[in-house]
C-alpha positions in Angstrom: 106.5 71.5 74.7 105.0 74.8 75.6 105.4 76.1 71.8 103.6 72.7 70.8 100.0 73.0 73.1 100.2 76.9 71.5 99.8 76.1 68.3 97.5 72.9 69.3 95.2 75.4 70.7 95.5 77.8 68.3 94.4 75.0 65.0 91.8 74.2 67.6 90.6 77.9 67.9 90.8 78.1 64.1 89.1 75.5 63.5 86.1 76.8 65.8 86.2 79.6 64.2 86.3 78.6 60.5 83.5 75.9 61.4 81.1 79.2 63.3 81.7 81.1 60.2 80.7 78.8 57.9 77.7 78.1 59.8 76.6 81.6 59.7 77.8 82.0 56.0 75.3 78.6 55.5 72.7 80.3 57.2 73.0 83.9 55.7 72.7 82.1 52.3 69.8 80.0 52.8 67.8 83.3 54.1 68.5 85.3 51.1 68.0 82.2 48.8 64.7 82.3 50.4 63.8 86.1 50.4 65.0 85.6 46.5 62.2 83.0 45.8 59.6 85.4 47.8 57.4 87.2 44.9 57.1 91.0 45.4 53.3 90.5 46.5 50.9 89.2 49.2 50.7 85.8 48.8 47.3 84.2 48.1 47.5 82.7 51.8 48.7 86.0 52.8 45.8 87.4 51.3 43.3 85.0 53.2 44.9 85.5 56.4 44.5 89.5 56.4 40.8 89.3 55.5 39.7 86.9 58.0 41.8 88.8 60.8 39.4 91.7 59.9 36.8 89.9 59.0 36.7 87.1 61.8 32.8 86.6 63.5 31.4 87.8 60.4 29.5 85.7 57.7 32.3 85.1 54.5 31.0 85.3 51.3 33.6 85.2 49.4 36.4 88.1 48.4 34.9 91.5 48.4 35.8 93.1 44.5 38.2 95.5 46.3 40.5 92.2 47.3 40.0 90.2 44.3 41.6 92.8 41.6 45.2 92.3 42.8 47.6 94.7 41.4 45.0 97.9 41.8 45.5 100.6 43.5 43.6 103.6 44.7 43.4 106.3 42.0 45.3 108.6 44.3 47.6 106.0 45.4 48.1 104.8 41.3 48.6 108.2 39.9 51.5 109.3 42.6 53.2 105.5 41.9 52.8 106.0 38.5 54.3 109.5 38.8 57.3 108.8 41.4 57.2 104.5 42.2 56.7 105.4 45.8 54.3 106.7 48.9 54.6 109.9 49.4 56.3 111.9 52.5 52.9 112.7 54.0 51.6 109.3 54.0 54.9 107.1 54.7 54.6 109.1 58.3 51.1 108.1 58.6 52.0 104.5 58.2 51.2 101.8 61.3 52.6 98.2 61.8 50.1 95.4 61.6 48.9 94.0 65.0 51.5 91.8 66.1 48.9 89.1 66.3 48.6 89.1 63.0 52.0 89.5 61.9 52.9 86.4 63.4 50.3 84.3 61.5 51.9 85.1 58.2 54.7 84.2 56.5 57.9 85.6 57.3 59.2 88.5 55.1 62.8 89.8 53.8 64.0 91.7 56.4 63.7 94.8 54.4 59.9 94.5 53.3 57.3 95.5 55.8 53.1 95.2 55.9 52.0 98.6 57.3 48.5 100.0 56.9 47.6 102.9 55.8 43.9 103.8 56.9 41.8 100.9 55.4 44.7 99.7 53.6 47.2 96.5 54.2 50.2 97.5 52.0 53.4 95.7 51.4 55.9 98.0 51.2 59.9 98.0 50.8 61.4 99.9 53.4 64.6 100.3 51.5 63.2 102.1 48.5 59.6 103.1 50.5 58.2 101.7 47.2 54.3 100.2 47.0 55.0 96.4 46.5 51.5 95.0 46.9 48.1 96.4 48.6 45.4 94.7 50.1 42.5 97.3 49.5 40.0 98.2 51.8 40.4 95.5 54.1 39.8 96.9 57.4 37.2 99.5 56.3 35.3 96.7 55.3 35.6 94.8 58.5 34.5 97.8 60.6 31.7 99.4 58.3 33.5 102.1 57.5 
């Protein structure tokens, strides 16, 4: 009898086990199914989100030119990507998180993409490479005058 409830428990046990792990496999694949269908930029809603966060009390009137020509960077920026495909060392220290206010208002990210500014900058970055994804240009210079 004793050999009997042993192995009852233990098809029990791997059963739990089998069923958790298939759960988290489920899981795991629906997160990179949906960090597959994320484009490598800011999202238009993204977009609308940052500005207004820096922009919030003041009168809108519409995208500065600096946030409507997507895909631009900074001639300094441009001619280093252009050269290497990445930030370099001097300014990926300088990076700084977005306000945690603000990060949870957007859209969630793959876990191995960040938005970082660098001075009046909102920039997409992938941490895994350091490369330039996306940049907002700008954004809070405008908001504070600058």
């Amino acid at each position: 009898m004793r050999t009997f409830k042993n192995s009852s428990i233990t098809a029990q046990a791997t059963v739990l086990f089998v069923a958790f792990v298939s759960i988290y496999l489920l899981g795991v694949a629906a997160a990179l199914a949906l960090n597959k269908d994320r484009p490598a930029h800011f999202l238009p809603e993204e977009r609308k989100i940052i500005y207004e966060y820096y922009h919030r009390g003041s009168p809108s009137k519409g995208l500065p030119p600096g946030l409507a020509k997507k895909d631009k960077l900074p001639p300094g920026l441009q001619k280093h990507l252009d050269k290497n495909g990445k930030l370099p060392p001097g300014l990926q220290k300088r990076l700084e998180p977005l306000p945690r206010d603000l990060e949870v208002r957007l859209p969630r990210l793959p876990e191995y993409w960040e938005r970082v500014i660098l001075q009046e900058h909102v920039i997409l970055i992938d941490r895994r490479t350091q490369r330039i994804l996306d940049i907002i240009e700008n954004v809070i210079g405008l908001a504070t005058g600058s």
